[in-house]
N, C-alpha and C positions, 0 to 999 in steps of 0.2 A: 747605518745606525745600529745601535746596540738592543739586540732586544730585553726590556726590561723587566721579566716576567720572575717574579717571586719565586715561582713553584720549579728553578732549572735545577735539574740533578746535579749532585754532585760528583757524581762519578758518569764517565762515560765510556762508550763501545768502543772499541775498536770495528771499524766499517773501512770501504772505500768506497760506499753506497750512502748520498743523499739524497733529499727528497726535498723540491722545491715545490711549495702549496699556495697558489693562489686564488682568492676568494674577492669574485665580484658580484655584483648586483644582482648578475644570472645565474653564477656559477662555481663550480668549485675544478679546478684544474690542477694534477698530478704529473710532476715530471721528476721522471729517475734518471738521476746522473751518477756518472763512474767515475772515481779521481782515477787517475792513472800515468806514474809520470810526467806531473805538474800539468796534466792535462785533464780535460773535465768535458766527459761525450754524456750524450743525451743515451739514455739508454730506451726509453721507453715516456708515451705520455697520455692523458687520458682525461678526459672533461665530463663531468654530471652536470647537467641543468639544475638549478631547483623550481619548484613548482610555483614557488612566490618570491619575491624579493628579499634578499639577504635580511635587512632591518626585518622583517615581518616574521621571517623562517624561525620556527620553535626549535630550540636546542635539539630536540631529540631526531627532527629532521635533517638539520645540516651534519650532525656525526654523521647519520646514515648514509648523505649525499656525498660528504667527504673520505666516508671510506670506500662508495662504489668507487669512486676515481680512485683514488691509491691501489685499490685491491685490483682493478683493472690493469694498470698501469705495472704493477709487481708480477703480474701470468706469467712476464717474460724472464725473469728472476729465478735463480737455481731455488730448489722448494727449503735448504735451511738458511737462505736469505732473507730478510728483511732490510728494508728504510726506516730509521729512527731517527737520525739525527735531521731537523726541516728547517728552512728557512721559508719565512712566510711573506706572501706579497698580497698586502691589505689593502684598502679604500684607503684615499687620503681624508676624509672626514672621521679615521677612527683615531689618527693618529693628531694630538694638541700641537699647535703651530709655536707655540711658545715653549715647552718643555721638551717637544721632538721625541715624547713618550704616548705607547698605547694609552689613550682611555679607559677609565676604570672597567667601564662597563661592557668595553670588547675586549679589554682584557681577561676578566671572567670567561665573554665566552668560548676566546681562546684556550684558558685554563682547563675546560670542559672538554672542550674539542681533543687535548693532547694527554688527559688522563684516559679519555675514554679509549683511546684509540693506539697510546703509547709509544707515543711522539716526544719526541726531546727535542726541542726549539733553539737554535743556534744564533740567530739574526731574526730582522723585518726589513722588507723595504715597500715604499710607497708603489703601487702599481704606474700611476703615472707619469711619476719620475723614473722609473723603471723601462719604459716606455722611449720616455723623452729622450734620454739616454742614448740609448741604442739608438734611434733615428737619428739623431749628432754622430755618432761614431758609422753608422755604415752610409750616409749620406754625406759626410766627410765636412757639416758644415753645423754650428749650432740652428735648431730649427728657432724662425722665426715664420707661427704662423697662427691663424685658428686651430685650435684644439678641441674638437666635438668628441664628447664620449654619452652616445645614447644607448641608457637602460634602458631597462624595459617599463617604467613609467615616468620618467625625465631625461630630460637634456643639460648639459651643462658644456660652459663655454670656457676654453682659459686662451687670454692673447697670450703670444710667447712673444719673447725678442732676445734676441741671441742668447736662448735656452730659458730665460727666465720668462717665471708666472707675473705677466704687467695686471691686470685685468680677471675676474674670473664672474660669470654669471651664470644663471640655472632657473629653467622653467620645467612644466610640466607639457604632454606632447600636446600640440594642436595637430589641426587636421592630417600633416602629415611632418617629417622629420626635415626634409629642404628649409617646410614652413616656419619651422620651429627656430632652427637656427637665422632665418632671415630677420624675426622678427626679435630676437637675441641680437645676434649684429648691433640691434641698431642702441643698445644699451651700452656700450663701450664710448669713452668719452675722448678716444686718439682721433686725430686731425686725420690719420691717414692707417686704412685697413690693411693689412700683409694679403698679398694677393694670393692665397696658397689656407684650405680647409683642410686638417686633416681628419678624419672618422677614424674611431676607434670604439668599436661592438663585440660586445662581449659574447652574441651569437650571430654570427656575417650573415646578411639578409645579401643575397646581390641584386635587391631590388630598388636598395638606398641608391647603389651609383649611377643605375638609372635613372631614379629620383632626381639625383643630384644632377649629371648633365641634361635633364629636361626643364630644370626648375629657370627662373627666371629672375634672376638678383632684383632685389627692390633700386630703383634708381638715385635713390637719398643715400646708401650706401657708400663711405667714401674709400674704395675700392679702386685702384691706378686702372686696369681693366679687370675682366671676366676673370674669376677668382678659379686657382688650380684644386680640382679636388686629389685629394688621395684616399682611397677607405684600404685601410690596415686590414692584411690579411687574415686568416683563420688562426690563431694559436696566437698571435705574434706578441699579445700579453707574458704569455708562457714564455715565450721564446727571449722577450728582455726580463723574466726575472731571474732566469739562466744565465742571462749572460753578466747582469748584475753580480748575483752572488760569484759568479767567477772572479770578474774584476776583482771585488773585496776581499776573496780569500787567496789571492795571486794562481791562479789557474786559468789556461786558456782554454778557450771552447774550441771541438772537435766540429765541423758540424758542415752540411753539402750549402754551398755559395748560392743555391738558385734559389735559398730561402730569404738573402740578401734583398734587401728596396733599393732600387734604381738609385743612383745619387742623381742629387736635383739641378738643375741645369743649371749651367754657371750663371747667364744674366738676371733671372729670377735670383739667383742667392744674392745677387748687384744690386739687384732691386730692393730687395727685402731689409738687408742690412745694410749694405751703404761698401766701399771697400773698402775703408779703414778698421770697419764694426768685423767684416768676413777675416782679416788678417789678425786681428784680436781673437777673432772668436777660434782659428785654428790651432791657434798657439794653445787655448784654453784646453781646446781637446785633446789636442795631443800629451796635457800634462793629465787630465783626468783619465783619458784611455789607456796610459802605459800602461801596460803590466805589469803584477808585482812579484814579489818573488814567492813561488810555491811556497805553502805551508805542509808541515809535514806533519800527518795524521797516522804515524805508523810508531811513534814514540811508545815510548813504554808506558804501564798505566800510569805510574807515579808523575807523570807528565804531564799525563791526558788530565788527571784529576786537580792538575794544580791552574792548568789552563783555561783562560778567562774570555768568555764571548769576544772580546776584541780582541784576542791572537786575530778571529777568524779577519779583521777589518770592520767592523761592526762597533762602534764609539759613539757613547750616549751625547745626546743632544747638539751632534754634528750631521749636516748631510751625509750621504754617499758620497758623490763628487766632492765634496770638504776635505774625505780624507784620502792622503798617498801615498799609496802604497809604493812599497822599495821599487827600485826600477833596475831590468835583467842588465846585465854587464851586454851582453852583444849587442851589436847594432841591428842585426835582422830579426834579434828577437823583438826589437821597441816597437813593431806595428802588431797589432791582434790579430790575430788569425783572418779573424771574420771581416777585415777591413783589410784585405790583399784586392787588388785588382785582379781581374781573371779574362780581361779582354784583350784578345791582336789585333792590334791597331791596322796590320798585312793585311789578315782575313777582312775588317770591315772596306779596306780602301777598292781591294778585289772585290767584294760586295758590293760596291757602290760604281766601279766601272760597268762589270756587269749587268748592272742593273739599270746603269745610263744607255749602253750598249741595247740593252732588248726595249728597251722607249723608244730608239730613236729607227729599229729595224720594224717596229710594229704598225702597222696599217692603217691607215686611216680609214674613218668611215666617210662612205661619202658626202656631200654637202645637202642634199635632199632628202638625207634621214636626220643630219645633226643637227634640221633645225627643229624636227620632233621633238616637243617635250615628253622624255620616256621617264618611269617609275625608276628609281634606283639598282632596286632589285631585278629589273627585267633584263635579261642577258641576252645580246643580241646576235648573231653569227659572223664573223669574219668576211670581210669583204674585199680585203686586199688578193686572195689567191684567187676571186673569183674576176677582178678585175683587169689580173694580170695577163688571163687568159684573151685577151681581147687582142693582145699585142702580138699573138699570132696569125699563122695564114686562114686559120679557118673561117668560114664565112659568121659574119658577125649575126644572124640568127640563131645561130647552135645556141650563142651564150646568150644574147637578151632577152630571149623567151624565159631563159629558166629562171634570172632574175627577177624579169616582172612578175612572176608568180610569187615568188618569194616575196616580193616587197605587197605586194599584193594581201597576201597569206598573214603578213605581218601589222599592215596597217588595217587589215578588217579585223583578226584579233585583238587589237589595240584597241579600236574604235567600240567592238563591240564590247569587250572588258571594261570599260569605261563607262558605257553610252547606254550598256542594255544590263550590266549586274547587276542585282539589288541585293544589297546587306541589309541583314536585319540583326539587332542588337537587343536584348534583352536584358535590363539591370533591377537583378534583385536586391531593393534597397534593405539596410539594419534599421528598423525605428529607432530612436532615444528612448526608451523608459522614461516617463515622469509622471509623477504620483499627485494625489488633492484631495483634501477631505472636505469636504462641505455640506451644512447643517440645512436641509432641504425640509418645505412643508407642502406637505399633499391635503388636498382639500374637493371635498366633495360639494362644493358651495361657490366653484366657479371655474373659469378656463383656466388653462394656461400660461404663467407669467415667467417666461425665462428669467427676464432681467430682478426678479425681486426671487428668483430661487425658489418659484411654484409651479407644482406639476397639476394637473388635475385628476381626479377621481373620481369611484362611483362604489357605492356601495352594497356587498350581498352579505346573504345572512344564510343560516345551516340553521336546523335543530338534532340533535344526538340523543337518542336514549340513554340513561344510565343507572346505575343503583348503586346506593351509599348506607354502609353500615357504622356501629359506633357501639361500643359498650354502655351502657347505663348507668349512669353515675347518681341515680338520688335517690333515695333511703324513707323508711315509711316503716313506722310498728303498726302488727297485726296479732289479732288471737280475739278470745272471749270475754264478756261483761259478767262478772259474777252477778249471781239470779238469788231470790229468797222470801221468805215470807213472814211479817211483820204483821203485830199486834196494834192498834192503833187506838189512846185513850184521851177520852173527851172530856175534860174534870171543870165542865164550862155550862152554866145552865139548860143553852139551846146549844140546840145541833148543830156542826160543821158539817160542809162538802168541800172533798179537800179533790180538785181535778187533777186528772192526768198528764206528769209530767212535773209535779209539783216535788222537791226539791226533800230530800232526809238526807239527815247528816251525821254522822258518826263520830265517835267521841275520837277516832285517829284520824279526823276531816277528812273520809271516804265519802265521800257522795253518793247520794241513789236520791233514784226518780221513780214515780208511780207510773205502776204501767196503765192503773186503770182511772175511772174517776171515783171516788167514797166516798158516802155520808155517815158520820158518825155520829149516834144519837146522842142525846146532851144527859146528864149526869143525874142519876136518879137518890130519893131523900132528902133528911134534913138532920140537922144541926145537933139534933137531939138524938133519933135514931145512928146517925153515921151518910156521909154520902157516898154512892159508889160511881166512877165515871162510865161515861156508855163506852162501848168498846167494839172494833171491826176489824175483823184482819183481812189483809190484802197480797198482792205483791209487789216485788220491789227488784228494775235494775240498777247494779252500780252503772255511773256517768262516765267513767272511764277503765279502758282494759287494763288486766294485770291480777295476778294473785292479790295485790292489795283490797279488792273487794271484799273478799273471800273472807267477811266477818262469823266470829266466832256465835256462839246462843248468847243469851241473855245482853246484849249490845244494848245499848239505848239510844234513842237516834231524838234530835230536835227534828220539830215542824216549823219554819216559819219564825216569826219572834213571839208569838203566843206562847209564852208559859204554860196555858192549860189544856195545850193539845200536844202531847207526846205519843214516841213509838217504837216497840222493843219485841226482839227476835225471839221466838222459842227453840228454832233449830237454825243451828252454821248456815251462811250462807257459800255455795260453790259455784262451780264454774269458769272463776276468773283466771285464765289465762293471757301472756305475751310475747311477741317476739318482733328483730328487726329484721325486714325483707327489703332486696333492691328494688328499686321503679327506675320507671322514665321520668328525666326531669326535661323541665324547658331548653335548658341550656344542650341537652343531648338533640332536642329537636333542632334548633339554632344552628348547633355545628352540623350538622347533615346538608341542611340548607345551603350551607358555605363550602364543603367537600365536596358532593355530585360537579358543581360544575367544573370545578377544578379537574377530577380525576377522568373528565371526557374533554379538557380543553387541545391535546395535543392531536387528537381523532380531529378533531374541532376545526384545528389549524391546515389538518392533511386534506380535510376535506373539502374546506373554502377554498384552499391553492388548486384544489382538482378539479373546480366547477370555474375556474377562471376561464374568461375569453381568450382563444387563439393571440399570443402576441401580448397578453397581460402577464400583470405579474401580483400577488395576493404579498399584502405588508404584514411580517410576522407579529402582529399586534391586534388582538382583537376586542371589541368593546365591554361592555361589561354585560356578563348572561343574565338569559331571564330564565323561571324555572314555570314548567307546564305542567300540568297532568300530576301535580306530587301526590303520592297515597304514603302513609306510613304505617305498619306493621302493628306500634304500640300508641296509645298518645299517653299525654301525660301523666302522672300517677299510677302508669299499670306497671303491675308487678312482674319484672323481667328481665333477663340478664343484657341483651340487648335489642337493640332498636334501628329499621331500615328503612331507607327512604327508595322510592323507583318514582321517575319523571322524566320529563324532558326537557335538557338545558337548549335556547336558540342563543346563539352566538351571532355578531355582525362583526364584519370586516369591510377594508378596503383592496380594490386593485388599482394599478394601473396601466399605461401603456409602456412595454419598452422602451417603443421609438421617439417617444418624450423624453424618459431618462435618458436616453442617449442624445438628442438634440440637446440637450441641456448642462450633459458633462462637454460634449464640443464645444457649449459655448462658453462653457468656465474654462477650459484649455483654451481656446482661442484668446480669449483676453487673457488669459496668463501670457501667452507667449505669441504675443504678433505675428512678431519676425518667424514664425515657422505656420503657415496658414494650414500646412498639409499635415491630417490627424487622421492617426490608420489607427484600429485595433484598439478600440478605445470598449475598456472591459466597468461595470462600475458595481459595486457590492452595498447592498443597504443595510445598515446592523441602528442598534439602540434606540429601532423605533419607540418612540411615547405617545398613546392618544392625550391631545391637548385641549379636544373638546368632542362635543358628539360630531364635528363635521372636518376636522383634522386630526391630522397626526404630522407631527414633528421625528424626523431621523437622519443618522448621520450617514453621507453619502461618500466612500471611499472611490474616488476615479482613477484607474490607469489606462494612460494613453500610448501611446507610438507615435514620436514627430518622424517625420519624411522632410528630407529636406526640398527646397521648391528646384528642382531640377530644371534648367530651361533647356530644353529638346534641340533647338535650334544650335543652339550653345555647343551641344552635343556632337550632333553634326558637323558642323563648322570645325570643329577640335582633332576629328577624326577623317574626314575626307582624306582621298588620296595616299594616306596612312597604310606601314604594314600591320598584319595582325598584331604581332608582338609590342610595335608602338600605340599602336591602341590597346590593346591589354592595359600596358602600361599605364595609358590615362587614365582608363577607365578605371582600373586600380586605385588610383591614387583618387577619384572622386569622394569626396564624404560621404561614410555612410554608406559603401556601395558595397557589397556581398557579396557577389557574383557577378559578373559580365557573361555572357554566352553570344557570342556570334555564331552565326550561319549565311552562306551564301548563295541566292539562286539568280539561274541555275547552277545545281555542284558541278563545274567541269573539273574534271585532274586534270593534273598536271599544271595545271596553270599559278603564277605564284599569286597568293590571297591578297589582294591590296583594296583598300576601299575603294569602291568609285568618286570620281573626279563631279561629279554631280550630287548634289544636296536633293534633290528628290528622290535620286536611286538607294539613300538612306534612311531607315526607317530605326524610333527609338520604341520601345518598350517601357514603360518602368511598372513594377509588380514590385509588392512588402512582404517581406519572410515572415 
C-alpha cells in the first residue's frame, strides 16, 4: 500500500540504506537494510519495549522509544551514515478497512514521529499481513489457521483460510492466555475449527508454549483433534516486514535459512484446506511471491525527485498481495531466496538407517524392572553388557551378587524417593484490590449492629487550659462637668426650698443641677415702697460633660415652671471638659467566649486519641466544649485597648474498637463479593465524621481489602504429585493470583532428580499473602 502521508518530501537522498520501523502494542522495532545488487541484507536490528501500551504512550515517549531502537540498531553504520528513508509496519486497527489509508489520528502521530526524528516515509504495511505472508511463503502453503496475537492487555483472534481473515474476535486476558484463547474459540460461528494455533508476541514469553501444551481444549470445541500449536519466534514480526518491503520494491532478501519455520506437514495442510483449496492456494503463492524487478535507487536527482511512492510497489487502496510486481526473465531466479530448500534427502535417509540400526543393537532392560513404574526423568543403567556377561565361563556368583546389589540399591532409592520425601510448597498469593465507601454510625447508646452498619462506643472527655485575647471594640466619652455659682431669686410671697439635684436651665438648654438643697426667702415690701425678691446663692453642676457647660457671667437660668423663682451667674462657670476613650464592649466578651475553645481544640483532639484504650481508636470529632474557671482581665465599660479571657475548655469524644471496625468492613466485603470468601489485608480510613446527636456520630467509612482466591490444597496436591520441579513451577505459575511458588525438599539429598512424591501425604501446601 501506498503510504499516504501529506507531509512526504519532495526531494529525496540518495541512500542504499533503509530503515524498516515497526510499532506494536509493546514495542518499537529497527531494522537496517542494504540494497545491494537487487539485493536487500539485514544489516543490523534493534527492539525498545515501551513502558505502556502504544494507544496510551504520550508523544513524547514513543519518539524517545523509537529513536533508542534506530539509534541502537545504526552503532553498526559507518559514522557519516544514516537511515532516512522508512517503511513503517503499523497495527491493523490504525489503518480504515475501506479506504486502506492511515487514520487521521495515527497519522498525526506518525507525522510527529518522522519530523522529530527525520525520517522520510516511503510505504506502510499492516504488521499482520505482513506476518501472514511470510508464513505462506516459507511454509510453501497459504495458512489456514488460528491466529493469536497477545498484547500486553488483550488477545485477539483472526480465523484464516487459505490466507484470508474469515472471522476476527478480541478479549481482554483472563486468568491466563491458553484460557483466554479457549474461551475466544468458542465465539467463532465455523462448523469446523483449523486444527493449527499460531501465537504471535510482540515480547516471546517461553512460558506461553508451555501454557499451551499443558492447557486442556474445552470439549464443545469443534476441533477434528488436539489443535497444533506454533508461537512465532523472537523478531519474526521484524523479520516479515523485511521481507515485505523487499517483495514490493523488487529485491531479494540476503538472509541465513535457520531463521526459516518448519514447512507444515503435508496431511495437516489436507486437513486444513481440502486438496483442491492447497493446489489453488499454491498457484496463488507462487504469483504473489515472485519477485519483482529491482528498482533502481542510484538515478540521478532529477529522477529521484520526480519519483512517486509507487515506483517503490506501494499503491493506494490495494493490498500488498493485490499488487505484481514485474517478474525476473530466468527461471532460477522465480523462487525467493528465502523459500530454497536446504535439505538432503541422502543425509536424512542415512540418518534414519542409523538410527534404526542403534534401536535395534540397543538392550533390553530386563522384564523385573520393566514392570516398575519409574519417573521419566530417572535414568537407569544399562543392563544388556552386564547380562552378557553370564554367557561366559565364569562362575555365575562373580555376576549375580553385583547385580542384586544394584537392583537392590536402586529399588530402595526408588522406594525411598517416593515413600519417605516430603515436599513442601509455599504460595505467595497477590490479593485483588477492592475498594468501599460506606456511611457507618457509632453510638454510645448501645452494642454492636453489623448488619445495620453500627459499631459501638464509649465516651471520654479532657479539660485544656487556655487564654483568649481580643482587642476592644466599644467607645465611651470621658472628661469633666463644668461647676459654678448662682444667684438664686424668690419674687414670690413665701419662701421656696428648692432640693438637691433640682434641675437649671440655661438660655443655650445647658442643664445644671444643684449640688445642695436651698431655701430662699420670699420677697420683701410693698406696692407702694417697691418689692425686692429674697435672694441665696448656691452651687451648681452641669448634667452633662463638655466645654458646653462652661457658661459665661450674667447667664440667666429657669427654675422649674415657676416664673417667680429665677437664677443668674455672677462669674463664668469652668471646668467642663470632653473626650472619646475605647472600652470593653459585650460583644468583645462574647467573642472570647467562642475563640478559647476553638484555639485549644486541636491539643483537644491530640489528647483524647492519647488517653484512648490499647486497640481503640478516638473519632476525629468532638462534642461541643464547655468553659470553666473564666476570669477576664476587663469587664464591660472599662476603659482599655484590649481584653483577655484564661479558663478551662472540657471537650467529649468518642472511641472505638478496631476489631469492630474491622469485623464490620469484612462483613461489607464478604457480601459484596461471595464468591471470594478469603479477605486478607483489609485496611479501613474514617474521614467526614459529623456528631448527630449527644450519643452518635455519623462518618464515612473508606474499606480496602485483599481477595485471595479460595485455593483447594488438596487440589493442589493432586495437580502436582509425581510431577517434575519445572512442571510444577509451571502449574503453580499458571494458578490465579499466585506470586511466588518456592519449593523445598526434605530430606535435601544431591544428586538425586527433584520429582514430587508419588504420595499426597508426603505433600505439604503453604499459602501466605504478600
Amino acid at each position: 500500500m501506498k503510504l499516504p502521508l501529506s507531509f512526504l518530501s519532495s526531494k529525496k537522498e540518495e541512500s542504499e540504506y533503509y530503515l524498516a520501523l515497526i510499532l506494536t502494542d509493546e514495542k518499537a522495532g529497527a531494522v537496517i537494510l542494504k540494497a545491494e545488487e537487487g539485493t536487500l541484507k539485514k544489516i543490523n536490528s534493534s527492539e525498545a519495549f515501551f513502558s505502556e501500551s502504544l494507544e496510551e504512550l504520550s508523544h513524547d515517549d514513543l519518539i524517545a522509544s523509537i529513536d533508542k531502537a534506530i539509534s541502537r540498531a545504526e552503532e553498526v553504520l559507518p559514522p557519516d551514515i544514516q537511515t532516512h528513508q522508512t517503511v513503517f509496519g503499523v497495527k491493523d486497527n490504525w489503518v480504515d478497512s475501506e479506504t486502506k489509508k492511515i487514520k487521521k489520528e495515527y497519522l498525526e502521530k506518525l507525522k510527529k514521529v518522522c519530523n522529530a526524528l527525520d525520517l522520510k516515509p516511503i510505504g506502510f504495511m499492516v504488521t499482520v499481513e505482513a506476518i501472514t505472508h511470510l508464513m505462506q511463503d516459507e511454509e510453501g502453503a497459504p495458512l489456514s489457521a488460528i491466529f493469536a496475537e497477545v498484547h500486553k492487555k488483550e488477545v485477539s483472534l483472526s480465523l484464516l483460510r487459505g490466507g484470508k481473515v474469515i472471522e476476527s474476535v478480541k478479549s481482554p486476558h483472563l486468568e491466563s492466555v491458553p484460557l483466554t484463547v479457549d474461551k475466544l474459540l468458542g465465539h467463532f460461528t465455523v462448523p469446523v475449527l483449523p486444527a493449527r494455533i499460531v501465537i504471535f508476541q510482540s515480547k516471546p514469553d517461553e512460558r506461553t508454549n508451555h501454557a499451551f501444551l499443558n492447557h486442556q481444549w474445552s470439549k464443545h470445541l469443534p476441533f477434528l483433534h488436539i489443535p497444533q500449536v506454533t508461537v512465532l519466534p523472537q523478531s519474526f514480526d521484524m523479520r516479515s516486514l523485511m521481507y515485505g518491503a523487499a517483495t514490493q520494491m523488487g529485491y531479494k532478501v540476503i538472509e541465513n535459512t535457520h531463521d526459516n519455520l518448519k514447512p507444515i506437514a503435508p496431511e495437516l495442510t489436507n486437513e486444513l484446506l481440502g486438496e483442491k483449496e492447497v493446489e489453488i492456494a499454491d498457484e496463488e503463492l507462487h504469483d504473489e511471491m515472485a519477485p519483482q524487478e529491482p528498482t533502481d535507487f542510484r538515478e540521478n536527482a532529477e529522477t529521484e525527485e520526480a519519483a512517486a511512492a509507487s515506483d517503490f510497489g506501494f499503491v493506494v487502496d490495494q493490498d500488498i498481495a493485490d499488487h505484481r510486481p514485474a517478474r525476473i526473465d530466468t527461471r532460477e531466479e522465480a523462487l525467493p531466496i528465502h523459500n530454497i530448500a536446504h535439505n538432503n534427502p541422502l543425509e536424512d535417509d542415512e540418518e534414519q538407517e542409523y538410527e534404526a540400526s542403534r534401536q535395534k543393537k540397543a538392550p533390553k532392560m530386563p522384564a523385573f524392572l520393566s514392570s516398575l513404574k519409574l519417573p521419566k526423568n530417572l535414568k537407569m543403567p544399562q543392563f544388556g553388557n552386564i547380562f552378557s556377561g553370564l554367557s561366559g565361563k565364569k562362575p555365575l556368583l562373580f555376576f549375580i551378587v553385583p547385580i542384586i546389589v544394584i537392583v537392590l540399591l536402586v529399588v530402595g532409592t526408588i522406594f525411598f524417593y517416593y515413600h519417605k520425601m516430603q515436599a513442601n510448597v509455599v504460595l505467595t498469593m497477590k490479593p485483588d484490590s477492592e475498594s468501599q465507601d460506606q456511611t457507618v454510625t457509632f453510638s454510645t447508646a448501645g452494642s454492636s449492629d453489623y448488619s445495620n452498619n453500627l459499631i459501638a462506643a464509649k465516651s471520654i472527655s479532657t479539660s485544656i487550659a487556655g487564654q483568649a485575647s481580643t482587642p476592644a471594640t466599644g467607645s465611651k466619652d470621658v472628661g469633666d462637668k463644668a461647676k459654678g455659682t448662682v444667684t438664686i431669686y424668690n419674687n414670690n410671697g413665701n419662701s421656696v426650698t428648692l432640693n438637691s439635684g433640682s434641675t437649671l436651665t440655661a438660655g443655650n438648654g445647658q442643664v445644671f443641677v444643684l449640688d445642695n438643697t436651698v431655701t430662699v426667702a420670699s420677697a420683701s415690701g410693698d406696692v407702694f415702697s417697691g418689692t425686692t425678691p429674697g435672694t441665696t446663692q448656691t452651687t451648681v453642676t452641669a448634667q452633662d460633660l463638655g466645654t458646653d457647660g462652661n457658661e459665661p457671667s450674667g447667664t440667666e437660668f429657669t427654675i422649674g415652671s415657676d416664673n417667680t423663682v429665677a437664677a443668674k451667674n455672677d462669674n463664668a462657670f469652668t471646668g467642663g471638659t470632653k473626650k472619646t476613650v475605647t472600652v470593653v464592649s459585650s460583644n468583645d466578651i462574647a467573642k472570647l467566649r467562642a475563640e478559647l475553645p476553638k484555639s485549644v481544640q486541636g491539643n483537644a483532639q491530640q489528647k483524647l486519641a492519647a488517653q484512648a484504650d490499647s486497640g481503640d481508636t478516638v473519632l476525629p470529632v468532638v462534642s461541643d466544649p464547655t468553659l470553666e474557671n473564666e476570669v477576664f482581665d476587663h469587664q464591660v465599660g472599662d476603659q482599655a485597648s484590649t481584653v483577655s479571657l484564661t479558663g478551662s475548655v472540657v471537650y467529649s469524644g468518642m472511641e472505638y474498637s478496631n476489631s469492630d471496625l474491622d469485623s464490620l468492613a469484612k462483613s461489607i466485603m464478604k457480601s459484596k463479593y461471595p464468591q471470594d470468601p478469603n479477605i486478607d489485608n483489609v485496611k479501613e480510613t474514617v474521614a467526614n465524621a459529623e456528631q448527630i446527636s449527644n450519643a452518635a456520630t455519623k462518618a464515612t467509612v473508606s474499606i480496602q481489602a485483599g481477595l485471595l482466591p479460595n485455593v483447594n490444597k488438596q487440589d493442589v496436591i493432586s495437580s502436582i504429585q509425581s510431577k517434575s520441579i519445572s512442571d510444577a513451577k509451571l502449574y503453580l505459575g499458571n494458578m490465579p493470583q499466585v506470586g511466588s511458588a518456592d519449593i523445598t525438599f526434605s530430606p535435601p539429598i544431591p544428586f538425586l532428580p527433584y520429582l514430587f512424591p508419588s504420595l499426597p501425604h508426603n505433600i505439604t501446601v503453604t499459602i501466605t499473602s504478600q
